[in-house]
Z-matrix of the N, CA and C atoms (Angstrom, degrees):
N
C 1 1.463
C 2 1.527 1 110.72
N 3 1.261 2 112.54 1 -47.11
C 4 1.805 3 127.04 2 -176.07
C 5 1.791 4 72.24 3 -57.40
N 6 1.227 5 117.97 4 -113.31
C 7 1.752 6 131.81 5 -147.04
C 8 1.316 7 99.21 6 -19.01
N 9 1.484 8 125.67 7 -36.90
C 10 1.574 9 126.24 8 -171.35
C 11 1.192 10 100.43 9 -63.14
N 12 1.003 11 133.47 10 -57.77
C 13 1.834 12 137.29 11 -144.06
C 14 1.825 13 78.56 12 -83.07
N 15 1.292 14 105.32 13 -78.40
C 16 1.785 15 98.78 14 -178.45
C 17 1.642 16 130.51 15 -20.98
N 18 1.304 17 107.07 16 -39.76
C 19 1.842 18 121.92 17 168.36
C 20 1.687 19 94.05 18 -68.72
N 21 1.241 20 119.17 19 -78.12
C 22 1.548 21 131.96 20 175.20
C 23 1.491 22 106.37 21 -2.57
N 24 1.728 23 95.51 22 -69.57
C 25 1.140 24 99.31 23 -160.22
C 26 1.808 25 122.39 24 -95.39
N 27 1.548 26 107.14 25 21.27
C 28 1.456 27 114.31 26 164.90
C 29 1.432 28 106.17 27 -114.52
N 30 1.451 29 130.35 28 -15.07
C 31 1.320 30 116.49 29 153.37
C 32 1.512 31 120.97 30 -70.35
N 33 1.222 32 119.88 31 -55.63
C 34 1.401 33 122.08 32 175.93
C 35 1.572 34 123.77 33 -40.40
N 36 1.927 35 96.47 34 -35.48
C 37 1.445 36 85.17 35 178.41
C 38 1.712 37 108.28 36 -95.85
N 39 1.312 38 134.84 37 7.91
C 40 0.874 39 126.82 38 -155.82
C 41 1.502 40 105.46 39 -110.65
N 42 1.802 41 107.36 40 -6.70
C 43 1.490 42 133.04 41 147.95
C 44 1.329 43 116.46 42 -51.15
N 45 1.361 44 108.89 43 -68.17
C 46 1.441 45 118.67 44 -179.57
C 47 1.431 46 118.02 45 -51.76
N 48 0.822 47 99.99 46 -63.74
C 49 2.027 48 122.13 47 169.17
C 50 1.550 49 93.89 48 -26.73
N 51 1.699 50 115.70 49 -80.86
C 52 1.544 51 113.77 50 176.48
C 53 1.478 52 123.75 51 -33.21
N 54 0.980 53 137.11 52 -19.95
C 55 1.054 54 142.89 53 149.03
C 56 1.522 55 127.21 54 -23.04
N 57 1.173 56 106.33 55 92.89
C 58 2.018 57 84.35 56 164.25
C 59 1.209 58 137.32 57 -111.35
N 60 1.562 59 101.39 58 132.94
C 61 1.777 60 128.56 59 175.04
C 62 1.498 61 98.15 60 15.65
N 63 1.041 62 131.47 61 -61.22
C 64 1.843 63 119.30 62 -146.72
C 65 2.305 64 73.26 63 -85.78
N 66 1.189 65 127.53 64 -48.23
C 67 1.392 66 129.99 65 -149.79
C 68 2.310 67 93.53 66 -62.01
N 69 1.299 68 95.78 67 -43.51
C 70 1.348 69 122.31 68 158.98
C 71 1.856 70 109.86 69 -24.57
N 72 1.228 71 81.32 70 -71.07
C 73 1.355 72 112.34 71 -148.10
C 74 2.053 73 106.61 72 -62.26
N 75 1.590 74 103.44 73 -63.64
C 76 1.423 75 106.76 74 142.33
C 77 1.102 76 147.85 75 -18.86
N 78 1.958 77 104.06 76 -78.52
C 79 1.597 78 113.22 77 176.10
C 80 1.612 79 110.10 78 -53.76
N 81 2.035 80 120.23 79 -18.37
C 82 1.444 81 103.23 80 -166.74
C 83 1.623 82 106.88 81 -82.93
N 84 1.824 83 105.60 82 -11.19
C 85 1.333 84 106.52 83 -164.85
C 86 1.502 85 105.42 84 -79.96
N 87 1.759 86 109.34 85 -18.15
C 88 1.608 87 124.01 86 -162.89
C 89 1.525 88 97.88 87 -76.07
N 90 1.409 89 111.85 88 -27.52
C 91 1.634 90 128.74 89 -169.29
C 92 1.623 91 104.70 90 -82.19
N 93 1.485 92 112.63 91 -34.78
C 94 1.256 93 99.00 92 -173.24
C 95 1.920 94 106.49 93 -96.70
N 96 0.890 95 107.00 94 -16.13
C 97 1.359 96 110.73 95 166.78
C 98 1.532 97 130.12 96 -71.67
N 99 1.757 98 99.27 97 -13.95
C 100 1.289 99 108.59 98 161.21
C 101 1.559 100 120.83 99 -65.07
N 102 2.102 101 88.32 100 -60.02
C 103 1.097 102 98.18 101 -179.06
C 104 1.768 103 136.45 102 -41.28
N 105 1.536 104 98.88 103 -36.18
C 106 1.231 105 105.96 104 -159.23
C 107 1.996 106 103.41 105 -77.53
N 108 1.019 107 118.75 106 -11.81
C 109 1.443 108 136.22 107 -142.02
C 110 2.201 109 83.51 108 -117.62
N 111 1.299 110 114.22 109 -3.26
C 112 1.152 111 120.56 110 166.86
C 113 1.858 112 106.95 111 -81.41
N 114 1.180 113 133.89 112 139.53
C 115 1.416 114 136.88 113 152.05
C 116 1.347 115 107.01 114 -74.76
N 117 1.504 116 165.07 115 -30.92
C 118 1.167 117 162.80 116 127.16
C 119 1.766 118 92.57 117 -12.86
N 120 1.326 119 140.72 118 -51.41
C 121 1.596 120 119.87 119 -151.88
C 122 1.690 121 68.49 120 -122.62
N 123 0.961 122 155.55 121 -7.48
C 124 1.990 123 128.57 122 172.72
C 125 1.667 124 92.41 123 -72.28
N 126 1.045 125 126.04 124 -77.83
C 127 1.638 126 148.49 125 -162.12
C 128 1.928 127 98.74 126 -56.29
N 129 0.960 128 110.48 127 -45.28
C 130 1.431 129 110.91 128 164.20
C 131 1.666 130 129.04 129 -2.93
N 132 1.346 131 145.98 130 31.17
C 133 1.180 132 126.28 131 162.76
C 134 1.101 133 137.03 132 8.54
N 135 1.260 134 120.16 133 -71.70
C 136 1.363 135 138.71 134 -176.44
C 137 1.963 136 110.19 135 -130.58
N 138 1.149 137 116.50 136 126.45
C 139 1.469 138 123.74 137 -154.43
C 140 1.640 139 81.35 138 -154.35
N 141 1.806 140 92.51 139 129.78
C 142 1.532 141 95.02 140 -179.68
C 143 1.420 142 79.29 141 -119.55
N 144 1.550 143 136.53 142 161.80
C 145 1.517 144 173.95 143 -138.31
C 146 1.477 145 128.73 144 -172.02
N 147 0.897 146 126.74 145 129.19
C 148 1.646 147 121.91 146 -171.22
C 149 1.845 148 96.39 147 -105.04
N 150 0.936 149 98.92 148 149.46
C 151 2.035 150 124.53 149 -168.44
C 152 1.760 151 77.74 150 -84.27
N 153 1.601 152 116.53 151 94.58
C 154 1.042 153 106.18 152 153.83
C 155 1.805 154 135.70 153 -55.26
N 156 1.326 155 113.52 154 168.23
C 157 1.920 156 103.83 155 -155.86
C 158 1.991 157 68.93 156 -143.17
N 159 1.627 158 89.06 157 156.24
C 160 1.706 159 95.01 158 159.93
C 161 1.335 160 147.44 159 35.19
N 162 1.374 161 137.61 160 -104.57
C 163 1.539 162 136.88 161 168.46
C 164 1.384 163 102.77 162 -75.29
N 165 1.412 164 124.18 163 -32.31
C 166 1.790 165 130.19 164 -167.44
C 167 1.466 166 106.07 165 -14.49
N 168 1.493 167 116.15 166 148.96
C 169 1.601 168 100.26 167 123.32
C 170 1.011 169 133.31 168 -52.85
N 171 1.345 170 121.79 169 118.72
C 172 1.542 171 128.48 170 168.51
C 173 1.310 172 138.32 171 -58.34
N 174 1.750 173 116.83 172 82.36
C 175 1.191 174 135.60 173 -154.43
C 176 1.757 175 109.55 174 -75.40
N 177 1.372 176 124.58 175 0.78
C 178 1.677 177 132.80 176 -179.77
C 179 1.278 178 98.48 177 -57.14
N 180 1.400 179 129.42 178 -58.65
C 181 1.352 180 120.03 179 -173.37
C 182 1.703 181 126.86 180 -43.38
N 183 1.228 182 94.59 181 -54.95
C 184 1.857 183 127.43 182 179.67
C 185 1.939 184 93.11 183 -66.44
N 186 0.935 185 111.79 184 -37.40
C 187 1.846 186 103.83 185 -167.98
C 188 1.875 187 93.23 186 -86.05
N 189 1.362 188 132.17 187 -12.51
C 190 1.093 189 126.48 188 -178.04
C 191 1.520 190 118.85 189 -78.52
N 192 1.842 191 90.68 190 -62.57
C 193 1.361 192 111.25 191 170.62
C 194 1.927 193 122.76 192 -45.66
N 195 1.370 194 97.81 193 -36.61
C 196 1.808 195 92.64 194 175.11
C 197 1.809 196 104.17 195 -73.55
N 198 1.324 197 108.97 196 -47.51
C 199 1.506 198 112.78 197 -162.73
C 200 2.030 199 94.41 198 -63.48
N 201 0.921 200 120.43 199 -20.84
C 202 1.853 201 125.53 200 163.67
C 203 1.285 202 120.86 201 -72.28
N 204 1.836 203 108.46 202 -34.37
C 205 1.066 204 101.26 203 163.26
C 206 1.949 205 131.86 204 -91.57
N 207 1.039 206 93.91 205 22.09
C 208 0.784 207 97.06 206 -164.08
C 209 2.055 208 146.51 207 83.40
N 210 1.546 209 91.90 208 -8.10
C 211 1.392 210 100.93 209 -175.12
C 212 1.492 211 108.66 210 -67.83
N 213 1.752 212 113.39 211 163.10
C 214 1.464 213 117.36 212 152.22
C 215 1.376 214 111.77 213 -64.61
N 216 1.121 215 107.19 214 135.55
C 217 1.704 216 123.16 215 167.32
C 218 1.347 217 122.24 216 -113.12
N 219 1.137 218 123.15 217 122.65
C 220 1.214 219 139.01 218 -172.23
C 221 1.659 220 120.46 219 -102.45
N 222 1.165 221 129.90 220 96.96
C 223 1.449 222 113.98 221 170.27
C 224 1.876 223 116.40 222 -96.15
N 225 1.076 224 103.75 223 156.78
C 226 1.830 225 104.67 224 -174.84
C 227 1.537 226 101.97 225 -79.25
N 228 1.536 227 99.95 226 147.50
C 229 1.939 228 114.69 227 166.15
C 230 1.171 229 104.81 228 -135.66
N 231 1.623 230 115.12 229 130.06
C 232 0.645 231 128.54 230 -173.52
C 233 1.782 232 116.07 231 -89.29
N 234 1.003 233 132.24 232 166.69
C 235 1.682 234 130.06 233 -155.07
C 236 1.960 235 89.02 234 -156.23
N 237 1.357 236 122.58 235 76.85
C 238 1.072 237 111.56 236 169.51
C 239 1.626 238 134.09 237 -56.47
N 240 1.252 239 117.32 238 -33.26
C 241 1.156 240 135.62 239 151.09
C 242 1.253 241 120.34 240 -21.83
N 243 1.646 242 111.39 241 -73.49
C 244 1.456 243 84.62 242 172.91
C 245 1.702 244 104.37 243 -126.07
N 246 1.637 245 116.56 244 45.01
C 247 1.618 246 114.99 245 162.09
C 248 1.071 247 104.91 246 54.88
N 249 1.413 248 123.01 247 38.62
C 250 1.634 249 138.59 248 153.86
C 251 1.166 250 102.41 249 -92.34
N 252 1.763 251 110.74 250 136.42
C 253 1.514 252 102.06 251 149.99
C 254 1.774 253 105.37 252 -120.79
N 255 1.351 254 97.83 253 160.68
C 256 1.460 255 96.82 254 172.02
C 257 1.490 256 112.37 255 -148.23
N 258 1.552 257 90.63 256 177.17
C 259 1.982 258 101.79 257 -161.45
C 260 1.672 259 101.07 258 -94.00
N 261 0.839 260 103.58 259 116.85
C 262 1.817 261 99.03 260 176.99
C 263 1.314 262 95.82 261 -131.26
N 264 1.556 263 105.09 262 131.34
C 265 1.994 264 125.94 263 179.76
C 266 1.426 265 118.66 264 -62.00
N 267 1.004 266 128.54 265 108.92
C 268 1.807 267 138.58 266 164.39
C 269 1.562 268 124.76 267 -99.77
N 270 1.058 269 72.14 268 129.33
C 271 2.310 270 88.11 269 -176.56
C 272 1.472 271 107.68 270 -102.95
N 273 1.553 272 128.11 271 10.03
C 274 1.316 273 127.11 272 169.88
C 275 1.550 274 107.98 273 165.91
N 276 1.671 275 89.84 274 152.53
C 277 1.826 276 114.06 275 -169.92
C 278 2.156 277 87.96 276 -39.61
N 279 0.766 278 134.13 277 -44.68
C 280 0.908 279 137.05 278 -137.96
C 281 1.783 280 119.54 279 -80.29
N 282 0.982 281 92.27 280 -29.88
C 283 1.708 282 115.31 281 161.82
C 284 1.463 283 114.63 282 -51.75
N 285 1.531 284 105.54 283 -37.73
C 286 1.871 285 116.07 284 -167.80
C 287 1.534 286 106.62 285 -85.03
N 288 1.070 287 121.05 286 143.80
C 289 1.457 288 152.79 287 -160.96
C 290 1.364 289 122.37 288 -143.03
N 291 1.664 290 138.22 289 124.12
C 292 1.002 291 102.79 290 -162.08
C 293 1.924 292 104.64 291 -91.60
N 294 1.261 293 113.81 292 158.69
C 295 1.054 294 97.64 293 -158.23
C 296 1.794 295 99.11 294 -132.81
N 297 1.611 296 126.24 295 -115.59
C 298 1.365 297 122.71 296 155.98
C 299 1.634 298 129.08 297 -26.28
N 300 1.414 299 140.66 298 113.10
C 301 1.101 300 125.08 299 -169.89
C 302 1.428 301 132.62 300 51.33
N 303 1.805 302 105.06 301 21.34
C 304 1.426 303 102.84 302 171.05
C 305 1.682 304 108.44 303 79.40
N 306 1.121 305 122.04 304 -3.25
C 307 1.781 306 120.32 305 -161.91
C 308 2.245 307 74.64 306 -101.69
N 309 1.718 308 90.97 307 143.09
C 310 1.860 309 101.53 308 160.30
C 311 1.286 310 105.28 309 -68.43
N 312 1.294 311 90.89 310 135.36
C 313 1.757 312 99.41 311 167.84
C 314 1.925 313 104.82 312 -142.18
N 315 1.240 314 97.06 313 173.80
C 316 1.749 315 88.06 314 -178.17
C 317 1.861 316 103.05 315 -108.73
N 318 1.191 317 79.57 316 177.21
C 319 2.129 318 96.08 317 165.88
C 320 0.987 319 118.47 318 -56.52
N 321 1.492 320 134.22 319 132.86
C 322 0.989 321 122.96 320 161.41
C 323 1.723 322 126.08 321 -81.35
N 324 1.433 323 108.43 322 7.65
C 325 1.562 324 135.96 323 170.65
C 326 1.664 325 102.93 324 -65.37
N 327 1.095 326 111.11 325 -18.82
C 328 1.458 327 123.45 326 -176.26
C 329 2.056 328 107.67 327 -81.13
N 330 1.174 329 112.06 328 -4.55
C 331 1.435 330 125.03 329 -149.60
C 332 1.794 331 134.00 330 47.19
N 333 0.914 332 159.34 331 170.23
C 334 0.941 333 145.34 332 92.70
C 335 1.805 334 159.69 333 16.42
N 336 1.389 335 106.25 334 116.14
C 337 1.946 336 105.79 335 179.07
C 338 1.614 337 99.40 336 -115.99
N 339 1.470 338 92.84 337 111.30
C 340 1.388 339 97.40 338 177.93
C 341 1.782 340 114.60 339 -56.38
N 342 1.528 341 127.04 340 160.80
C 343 1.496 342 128.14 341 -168.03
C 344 1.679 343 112.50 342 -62.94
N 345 1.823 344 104.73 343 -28.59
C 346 1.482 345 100.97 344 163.34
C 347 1.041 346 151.32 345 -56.74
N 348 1.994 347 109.52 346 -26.63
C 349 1.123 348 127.85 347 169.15
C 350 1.258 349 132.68 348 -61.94
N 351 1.667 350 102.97 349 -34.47
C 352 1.297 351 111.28 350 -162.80
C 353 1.639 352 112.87 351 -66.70
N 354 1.041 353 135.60 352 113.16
C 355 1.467 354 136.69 353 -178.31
C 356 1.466 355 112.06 354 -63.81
N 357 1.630 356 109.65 355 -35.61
C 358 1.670 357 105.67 356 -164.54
C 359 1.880 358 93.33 357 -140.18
N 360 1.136 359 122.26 358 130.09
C 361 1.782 360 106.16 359 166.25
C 362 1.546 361 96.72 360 -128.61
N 363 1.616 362 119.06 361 141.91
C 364 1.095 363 134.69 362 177.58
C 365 1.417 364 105.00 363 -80.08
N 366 1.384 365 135.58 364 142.76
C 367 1.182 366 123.55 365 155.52
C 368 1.524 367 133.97 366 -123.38
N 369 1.126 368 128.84 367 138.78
C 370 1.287 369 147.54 368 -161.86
C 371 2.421 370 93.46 369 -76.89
N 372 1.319 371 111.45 370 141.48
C 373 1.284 372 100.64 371 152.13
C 374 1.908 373 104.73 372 -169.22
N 375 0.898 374 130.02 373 176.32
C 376 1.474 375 120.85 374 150.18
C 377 1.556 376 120.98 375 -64.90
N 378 1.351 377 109.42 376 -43.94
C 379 1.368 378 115.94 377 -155.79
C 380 1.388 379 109.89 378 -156.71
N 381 1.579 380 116.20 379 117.62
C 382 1.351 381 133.14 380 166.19
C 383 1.401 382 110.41 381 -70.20
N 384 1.695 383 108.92 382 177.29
C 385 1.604 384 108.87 383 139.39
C 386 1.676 385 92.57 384 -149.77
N 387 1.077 386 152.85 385 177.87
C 388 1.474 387 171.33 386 39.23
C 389 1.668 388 90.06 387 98.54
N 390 1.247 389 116.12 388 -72.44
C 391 1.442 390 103.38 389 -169.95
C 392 1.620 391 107.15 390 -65.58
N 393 1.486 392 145.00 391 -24.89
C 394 0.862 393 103.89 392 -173.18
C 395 1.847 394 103.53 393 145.68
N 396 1.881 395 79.70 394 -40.38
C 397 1.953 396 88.10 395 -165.82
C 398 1.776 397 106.29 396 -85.71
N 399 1.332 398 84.93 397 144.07
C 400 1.835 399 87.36 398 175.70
C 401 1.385 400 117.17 399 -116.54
N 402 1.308 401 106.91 400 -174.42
C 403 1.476 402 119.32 401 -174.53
C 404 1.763 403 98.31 402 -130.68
N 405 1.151 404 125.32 403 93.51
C 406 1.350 405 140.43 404 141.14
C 407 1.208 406 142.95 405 -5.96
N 408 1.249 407 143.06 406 -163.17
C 409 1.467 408 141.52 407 162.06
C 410 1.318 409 107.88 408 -107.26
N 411 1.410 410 131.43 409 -6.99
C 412 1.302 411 143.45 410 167.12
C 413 1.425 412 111.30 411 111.13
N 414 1.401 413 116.09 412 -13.31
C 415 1.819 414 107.06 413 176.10
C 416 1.283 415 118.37 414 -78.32
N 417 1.003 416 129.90 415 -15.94
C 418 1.841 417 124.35 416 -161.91
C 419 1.134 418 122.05 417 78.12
N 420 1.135 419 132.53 418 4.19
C 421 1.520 420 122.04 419 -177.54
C 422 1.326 421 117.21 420 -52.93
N 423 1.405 422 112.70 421 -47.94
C 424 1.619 423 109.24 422 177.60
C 425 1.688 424 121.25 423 -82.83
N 426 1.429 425 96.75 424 -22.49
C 427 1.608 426 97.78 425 156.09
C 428 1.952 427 128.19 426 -58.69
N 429 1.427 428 87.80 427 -37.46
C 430 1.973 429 80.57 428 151.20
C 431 1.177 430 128.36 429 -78.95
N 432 1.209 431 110.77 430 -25.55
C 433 1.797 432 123.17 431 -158.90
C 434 1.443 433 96.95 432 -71.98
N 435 1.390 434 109.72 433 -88.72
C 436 1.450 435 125.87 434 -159.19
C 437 1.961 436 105.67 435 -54.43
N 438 1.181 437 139.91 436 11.50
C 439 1.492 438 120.02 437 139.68
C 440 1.393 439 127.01 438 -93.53
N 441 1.630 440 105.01 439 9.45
C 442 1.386 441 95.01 440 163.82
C 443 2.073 442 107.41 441 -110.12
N 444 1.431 443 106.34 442 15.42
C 445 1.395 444 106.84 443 167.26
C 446 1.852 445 109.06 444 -91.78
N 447 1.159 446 97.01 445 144.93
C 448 1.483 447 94.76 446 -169.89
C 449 1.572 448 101.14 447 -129.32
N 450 1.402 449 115.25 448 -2.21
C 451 1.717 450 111.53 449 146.06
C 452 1.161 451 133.58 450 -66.73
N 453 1.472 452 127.74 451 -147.05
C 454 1.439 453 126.43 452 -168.21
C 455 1.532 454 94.17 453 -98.93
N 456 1.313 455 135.19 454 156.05
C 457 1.207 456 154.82 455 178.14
C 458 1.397 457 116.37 456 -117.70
N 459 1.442 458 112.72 457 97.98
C 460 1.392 459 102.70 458 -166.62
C 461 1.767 460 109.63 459 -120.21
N 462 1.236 461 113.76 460 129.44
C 463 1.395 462 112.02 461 177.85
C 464 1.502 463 115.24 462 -106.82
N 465 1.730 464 103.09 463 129.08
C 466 1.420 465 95.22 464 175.25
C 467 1.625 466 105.84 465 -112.25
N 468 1.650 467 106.56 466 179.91
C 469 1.473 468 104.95 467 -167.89
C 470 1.628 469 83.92 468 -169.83
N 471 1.152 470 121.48 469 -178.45
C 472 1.388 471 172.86 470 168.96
C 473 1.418 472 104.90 471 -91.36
N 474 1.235 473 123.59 472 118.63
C 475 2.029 474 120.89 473 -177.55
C 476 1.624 475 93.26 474 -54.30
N 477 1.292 476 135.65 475 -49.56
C 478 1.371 477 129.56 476 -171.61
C 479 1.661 478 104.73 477 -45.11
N 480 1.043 479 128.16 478 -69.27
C 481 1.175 480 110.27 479 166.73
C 482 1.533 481 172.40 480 -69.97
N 483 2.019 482 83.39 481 18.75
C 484 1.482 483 112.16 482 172.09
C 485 1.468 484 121.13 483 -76.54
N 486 1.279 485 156.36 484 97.70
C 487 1.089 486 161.28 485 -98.91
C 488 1.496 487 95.54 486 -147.30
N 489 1.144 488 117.12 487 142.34
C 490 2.007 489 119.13 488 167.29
C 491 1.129 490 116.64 489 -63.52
N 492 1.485 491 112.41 490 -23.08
C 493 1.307 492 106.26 491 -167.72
C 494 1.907 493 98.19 492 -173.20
N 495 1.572 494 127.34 493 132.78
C 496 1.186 495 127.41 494 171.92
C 497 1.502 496 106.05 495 -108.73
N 498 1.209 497 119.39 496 164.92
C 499 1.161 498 111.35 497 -177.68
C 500 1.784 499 94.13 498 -87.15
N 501 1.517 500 105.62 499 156.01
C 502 1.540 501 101.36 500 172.14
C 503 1.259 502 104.81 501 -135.73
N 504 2.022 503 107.50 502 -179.84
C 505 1.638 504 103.67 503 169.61
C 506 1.190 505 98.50 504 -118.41
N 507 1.682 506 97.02 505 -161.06
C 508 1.156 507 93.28 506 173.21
C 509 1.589 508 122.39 507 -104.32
N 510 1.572 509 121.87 508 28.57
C 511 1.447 510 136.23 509 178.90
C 512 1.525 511 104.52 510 -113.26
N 513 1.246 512 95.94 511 0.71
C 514 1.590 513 88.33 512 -164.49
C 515 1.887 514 107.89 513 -91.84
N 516 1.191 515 108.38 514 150.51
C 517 1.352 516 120.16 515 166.80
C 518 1.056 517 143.87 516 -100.53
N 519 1.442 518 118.99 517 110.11
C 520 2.012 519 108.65 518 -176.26
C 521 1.240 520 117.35 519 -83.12
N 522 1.289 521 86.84 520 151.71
C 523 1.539 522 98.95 521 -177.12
C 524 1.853 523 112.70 522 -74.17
N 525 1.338 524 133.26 523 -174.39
C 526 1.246 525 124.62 524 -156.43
C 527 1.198 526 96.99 525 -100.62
N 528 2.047 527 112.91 526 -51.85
C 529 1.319 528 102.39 527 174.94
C 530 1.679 529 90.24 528 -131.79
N 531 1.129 530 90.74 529 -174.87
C 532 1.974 531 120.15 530 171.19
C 533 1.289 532 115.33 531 -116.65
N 534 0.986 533 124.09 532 102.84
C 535 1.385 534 133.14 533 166.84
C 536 1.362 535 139.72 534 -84.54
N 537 1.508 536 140.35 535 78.41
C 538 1.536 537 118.54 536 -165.17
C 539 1.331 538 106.28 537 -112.40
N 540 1.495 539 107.02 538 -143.74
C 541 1.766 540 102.10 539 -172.16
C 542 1.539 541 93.00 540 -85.93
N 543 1.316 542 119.07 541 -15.71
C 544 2.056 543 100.68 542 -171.24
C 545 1.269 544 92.22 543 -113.07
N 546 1.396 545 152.85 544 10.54
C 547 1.387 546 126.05 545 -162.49
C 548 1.516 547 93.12 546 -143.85
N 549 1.237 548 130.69 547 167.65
C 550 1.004 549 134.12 548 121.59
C 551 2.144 550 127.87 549 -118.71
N 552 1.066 551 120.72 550 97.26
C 553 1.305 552 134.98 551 -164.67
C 554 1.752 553 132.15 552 -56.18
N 555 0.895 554 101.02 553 99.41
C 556 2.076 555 74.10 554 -179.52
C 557 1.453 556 97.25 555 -88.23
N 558 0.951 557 132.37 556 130.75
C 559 1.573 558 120.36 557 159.93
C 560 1.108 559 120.97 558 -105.18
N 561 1.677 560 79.61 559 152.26
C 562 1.855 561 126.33 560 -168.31
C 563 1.485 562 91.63 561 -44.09
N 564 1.619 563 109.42 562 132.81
C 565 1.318 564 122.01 563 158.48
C 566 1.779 565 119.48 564 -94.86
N 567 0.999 566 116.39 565 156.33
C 568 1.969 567 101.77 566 176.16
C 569 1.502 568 124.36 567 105.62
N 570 1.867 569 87.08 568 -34.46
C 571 1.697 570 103.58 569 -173.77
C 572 1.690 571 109.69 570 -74.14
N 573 1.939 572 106.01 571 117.94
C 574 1.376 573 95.19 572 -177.87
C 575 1.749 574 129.97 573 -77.68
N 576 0.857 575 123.60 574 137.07
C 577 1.257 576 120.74 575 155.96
C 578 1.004 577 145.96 576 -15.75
N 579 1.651 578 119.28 577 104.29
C 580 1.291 579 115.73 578 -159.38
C 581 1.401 580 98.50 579 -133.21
């Protein structure tokens, strides 16, 4: 399973990677135009977002548009220590620092949004599939995180990295939908784990 996800996850990213900047640049606007056209991220209160890094979808657009609308924004910090991550509220680019693995993250001087609050959380992964489950960067952070969110769970991606099928466990958590530049996903509930 480890060697699988490891192959998985140097083709998938090595998709994304191929990508170029302006091709980037588009598919993230196609992603956020999905997003926004969702009632899960309009109705949203509080919507936490990850400080995209590198090949990402480029989440600046989507972190602008809430902080205009007025929503709480949430970006993740990571706590290596003890492989917690958590949601702490930001009112500007400017708060973020890069911090764990080089990715911006904010203060935790800023406090804390517990996982109940959060109405909407974006999620970061290499690789979707249809039901829901992803393939990660390999630490778990959001594999602890997201069962104590009790909003919508939304994963975005790049179509290159929507997959038929990821391998999953049985700790792992899907997200609600999948979002890329051509799709927008609800995923299949029921479907077992393979």
């Amino acid at each position: 399973m480890a060697a699988n996800k490891r192959q998985l996850r140097q083709r998938v990213l090595a998709r994304r990677d191929g990508l170029s900047p302006k091709e980037r640049q588009e598919k993230s606007h196609q992603v956020v135009t999905r997003l926004l056209a969702m009632p899960e991220v309009q109705g949203a209160k509080v919507l936490m977002v990850y400080a995209s890094m590198g090949s990402e979808v480029d989440t600046t657009e989507l972190v602008n548009w809430a902080w205009r609308q007025g929503k709480r924004v949430a970006f993740p910090l990571t706590v290596p220590r003890t492989k917690e991550l958590l949601a702490v509220p930001v009112v500007g680019w400017e708060q973020l620092s890069p911090g764990t693995f080089g990715v911006r993250e904010p203060d935790l001087r800023e406090g804390q949004i517990p996982g109940q609050e959060i109405d909407a959380v974006i999620v970061p992964a290499l690789a979707f599939d249809p039901r829901g489950y992803r393939i990660g960067y390999g630490a778990g952070y959001y594999d602890r995180f997201l069962p104590k969110v009790t909003g919508s769970k939304i994963g975005i991606a790049f179509k290159e990295q929507l997959l038929p099928m990821v391998p999953g466990e049985v700790h792992d958590v899907p997200v609600d939908w999948v979002v890329t530049d051509q799709e927008t996903i609800l995923c299949r509930r029921g479907s077992d784990i393979g």
